[in-house]
Each structure stands twice: as C-alpha cells, then as structure tokens.
C-alpha angles and dihedrals in degrees: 000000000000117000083224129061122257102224114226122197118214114195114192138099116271113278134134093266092061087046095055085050090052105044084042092058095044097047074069112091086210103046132065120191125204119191127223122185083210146353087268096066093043087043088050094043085062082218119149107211113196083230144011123218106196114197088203089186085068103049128086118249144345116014096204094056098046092056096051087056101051095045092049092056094042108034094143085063138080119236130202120207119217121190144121091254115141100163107097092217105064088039087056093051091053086054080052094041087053113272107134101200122015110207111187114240088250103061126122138245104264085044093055088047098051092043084056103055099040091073097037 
C-alpha cells in the first residue's frame, strides 16, 4: 500500500448510498475520497482524482452522457460506473461511453474496494 493517499472522486448528489461509499473508502488508510454533487464541481475544483467513481442514480440525466463528459475532462483517469442496471447491454454502452469499470449499486464492500484497486 502507498504512504500517500490515492484521491477518489465521488460525483453524485448526497444520499445515503454516496455516504456508505465514502465512509467505505476513508476507513482505508490508502484512499481519500472527495465528494462532488456533479462534473462541474470536480471540473471547477481543478482536482485530479486517481479515479472517479460516477453514481450515476444519483445523477441527473442522461448516463451516457455523463459519462462522456466526464471522461472527456478526465481521460487520464479511471471511472467507475455505479447504477442498478442489470441489463449487459447498457452496461456495455457506459464502458463505450467511458466508464472503465461498471459495479452494480448492490454491490458489497470488498467488491467496491477491490473495484477500486484494481484501476489505481
């Protein structure tokens, strides 16, 4: 593990989902996780994560398109896609649509870390 934290950007509005995530990622002594209600805000805080995570349930619009902007404004980072989506098609068109890795809302703890590691 690295002496110095990996920051992880997590993008979604405030809701008990996103603060499970986030008290998920700081119980880790190697990750940091700062929230972001949208890509605006992250794009404003002229932060670079080492990785996004995008909720996209909690997001406003179009997933797809989320996705696209916030790859396009951080294409030197990993994102992780978070939604209820079952259905491998769609989870196929966020990969497309620049999510590096999809992890399904219901996952569990060790999954989301190890999601989590494997792009850092």
């Amino acid at each position: 593990m690295s002496n110095h934290p990996y920051h992880i950007a997590l993008i979604g509005s405030k809701n008990s989902m996103n603060d499970s995530i986030a008290e998920i990622l700081d119980s880790q002594d190697d990750l940091k996780v700062i929230t972001f209600e949208n890509s605006q805000q992250l794009n404003a805080s002229k932060i670079k994560p080492n990785a996004i995570i995008a909720n996209l349930s909690t997001l406003p619009g179009k997933s797809h398109q989320i996705l696209k902007t916030v790859k396009e404004q951080n294409d030197d980072c990993s994102i992780i896609a978070i939604h209820f989506f079952k259905d491998l098609k769609i989870i196929n068109a966020l990969k497309k649509d620049g999510a590096d890795l999809y992890l399904n809302a219901e996952m569990n703890e060790d999954e989301l870390l190890k999601a989590i590691r494997s792009v850092i």
